[in-house]
C-alpha positions in Angstrom: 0.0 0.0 0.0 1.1 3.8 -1.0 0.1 6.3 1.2 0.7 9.9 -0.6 -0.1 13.1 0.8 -0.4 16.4 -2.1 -1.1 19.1 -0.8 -0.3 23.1 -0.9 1.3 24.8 1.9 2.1 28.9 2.2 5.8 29.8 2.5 6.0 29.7 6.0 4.3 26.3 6.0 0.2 26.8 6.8 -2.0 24.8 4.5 -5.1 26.9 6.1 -6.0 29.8 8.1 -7.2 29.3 11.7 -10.4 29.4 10.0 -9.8 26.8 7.4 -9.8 29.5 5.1 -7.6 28.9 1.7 -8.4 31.7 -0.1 -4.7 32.8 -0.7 -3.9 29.7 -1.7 -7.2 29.4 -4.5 -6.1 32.6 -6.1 -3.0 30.5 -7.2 -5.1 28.0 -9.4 -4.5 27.3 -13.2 -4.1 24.8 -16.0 -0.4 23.8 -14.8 -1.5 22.9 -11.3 -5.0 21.2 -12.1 -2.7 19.2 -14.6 -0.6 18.2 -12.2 -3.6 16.9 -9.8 -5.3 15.3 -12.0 -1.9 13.2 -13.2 -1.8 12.6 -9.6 -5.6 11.9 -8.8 -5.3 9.3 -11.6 -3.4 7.0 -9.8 -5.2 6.9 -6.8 -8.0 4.5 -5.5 -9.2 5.8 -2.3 -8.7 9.2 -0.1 -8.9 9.9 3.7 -9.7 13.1 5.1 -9.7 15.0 8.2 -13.1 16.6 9.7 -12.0 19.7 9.0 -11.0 19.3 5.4 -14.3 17.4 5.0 -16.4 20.4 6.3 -14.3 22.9 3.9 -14.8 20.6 0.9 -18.7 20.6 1.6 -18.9 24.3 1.2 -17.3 23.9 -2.8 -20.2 24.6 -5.3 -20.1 20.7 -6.1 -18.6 17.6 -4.7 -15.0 17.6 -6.3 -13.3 14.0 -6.2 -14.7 10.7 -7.7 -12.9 8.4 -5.7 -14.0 6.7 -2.6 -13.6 9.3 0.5 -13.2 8.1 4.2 -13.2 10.7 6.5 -11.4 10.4 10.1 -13.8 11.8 12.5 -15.0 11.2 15.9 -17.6 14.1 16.0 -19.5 13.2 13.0 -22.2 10.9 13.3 -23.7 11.0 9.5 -22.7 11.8 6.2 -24.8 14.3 4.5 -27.3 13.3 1.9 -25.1 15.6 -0.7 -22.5 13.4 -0.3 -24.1 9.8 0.7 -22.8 6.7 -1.5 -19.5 9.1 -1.8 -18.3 9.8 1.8 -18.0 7.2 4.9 -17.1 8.3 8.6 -14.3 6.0 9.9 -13.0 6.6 13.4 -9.2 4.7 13.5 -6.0 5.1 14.1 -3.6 5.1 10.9 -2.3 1.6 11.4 -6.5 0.6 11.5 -6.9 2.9 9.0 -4.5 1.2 6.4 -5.6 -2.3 7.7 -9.4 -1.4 6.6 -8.3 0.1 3.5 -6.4 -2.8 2.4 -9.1 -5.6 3.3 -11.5 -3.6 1.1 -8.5 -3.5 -1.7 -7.4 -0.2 -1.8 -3.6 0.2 -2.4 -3.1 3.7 -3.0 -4.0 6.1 -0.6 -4.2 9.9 -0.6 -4.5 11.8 2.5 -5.4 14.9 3.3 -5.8 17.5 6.4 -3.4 18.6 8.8 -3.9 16.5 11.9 -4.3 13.3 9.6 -1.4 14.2 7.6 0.8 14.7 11.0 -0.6 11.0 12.9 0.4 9.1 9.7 4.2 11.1 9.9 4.3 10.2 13.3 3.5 6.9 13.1 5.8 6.7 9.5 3.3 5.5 6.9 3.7 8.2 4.6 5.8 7.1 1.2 5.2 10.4 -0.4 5.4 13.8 -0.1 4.2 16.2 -3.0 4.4 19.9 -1.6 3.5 22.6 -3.6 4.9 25.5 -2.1 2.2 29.2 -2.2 4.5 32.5 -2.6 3.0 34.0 0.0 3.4 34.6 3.5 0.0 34.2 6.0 1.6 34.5 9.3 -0.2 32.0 11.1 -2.9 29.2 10.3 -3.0 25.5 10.7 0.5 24.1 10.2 1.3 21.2 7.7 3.8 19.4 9.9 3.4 20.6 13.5 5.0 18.5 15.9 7.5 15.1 14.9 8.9 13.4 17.5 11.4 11.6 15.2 13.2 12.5 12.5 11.6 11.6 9.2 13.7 11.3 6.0 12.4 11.8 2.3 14.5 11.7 -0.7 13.7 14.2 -3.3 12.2 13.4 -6.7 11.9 16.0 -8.3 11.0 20.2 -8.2 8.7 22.1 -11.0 8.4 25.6 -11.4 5.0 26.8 -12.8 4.7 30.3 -14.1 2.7 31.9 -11.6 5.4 31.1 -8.7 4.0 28.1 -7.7 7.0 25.3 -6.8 5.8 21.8 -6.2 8.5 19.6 -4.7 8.0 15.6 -4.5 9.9 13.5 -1.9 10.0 9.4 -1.5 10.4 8.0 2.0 13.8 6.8 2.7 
């Protein structure tokens, strides 16, 4: 099993305001980067989300991924009936998690959300890393790494430039 996170992330390192809010971070979209996704998307067969991702995601005009969702909650109870058939509420650990995922035969996983992200580093299931890196400073928000208690190593892949200042760096686990 792969697990992948892509995700962006400001300059100094928030991937939301307090508020969940990614408006500087929006204003950054164009054909380059939704290229690059959906190369990425393709090879994907299941996603886990955070609560809080999941509750930003609901307020986009329309549902935006077709793959399977599981979103790691403890406060939600019930999926909305937007999103039924497309969304279920799992309450694991990441090991659990990944043991779930693979008796139902998913084998590569993309997560997303700063707390999930951050219990699958600390635990080390994350293979990859794709970090595309906002030109702009926010000053404080919800971090993408908060705190490791180990020292995680990633070999790096690879680094594009897209023309509106957007860098996207891809690390392997060692």
């Amino acid at each position: 099993m792969k697990i992948s996170v892509y995700i962006g992330k400001s300059l100094d390192g928030f991937i939301a305001r307090n508020d969940g809010n990614i408006d500087w971070l929006v204003r950054f979209e164009n054909d380059e980067i939704a290229r690059s996704y959906t190369e990425f998307i393709g090879r994907i067969d299941a996603m886990v989300i955070g609560r809080g991702t999941f509750e930003k995601v609901l307020s986009f005009p329309s549902w935006p991924y077709e793959r399977p969702v599981f979103v790691l909650s403890t406060s939600i109870k019930k999926v909305p009936d937007v999103v039924a058939g497309k969304v279920t509420i799992i309450s694991m650990a990441p090991k659990e998690v990944l043991h779930y995922l693979s008796k139902k035969g998913f084998s590569n996983i993309y997560i997303d959300g700063g707390k999930v992200i951050q219990s699958f580093l600390r635990e080390g299931y994350v293979d990859e890393l794709i970090v595309t890196t906002v030109p702009s400073l926010i000053g404080k928000g919800i971090s993408l790494f908060g705190d490791i208690n180990t020292d995680i190593e990633f070999r790096h892949i690879k680094t594009d430039v897209y023309r509106n200042g957007l860098v996207k760096s891809q690390y392997e686990k060692k």
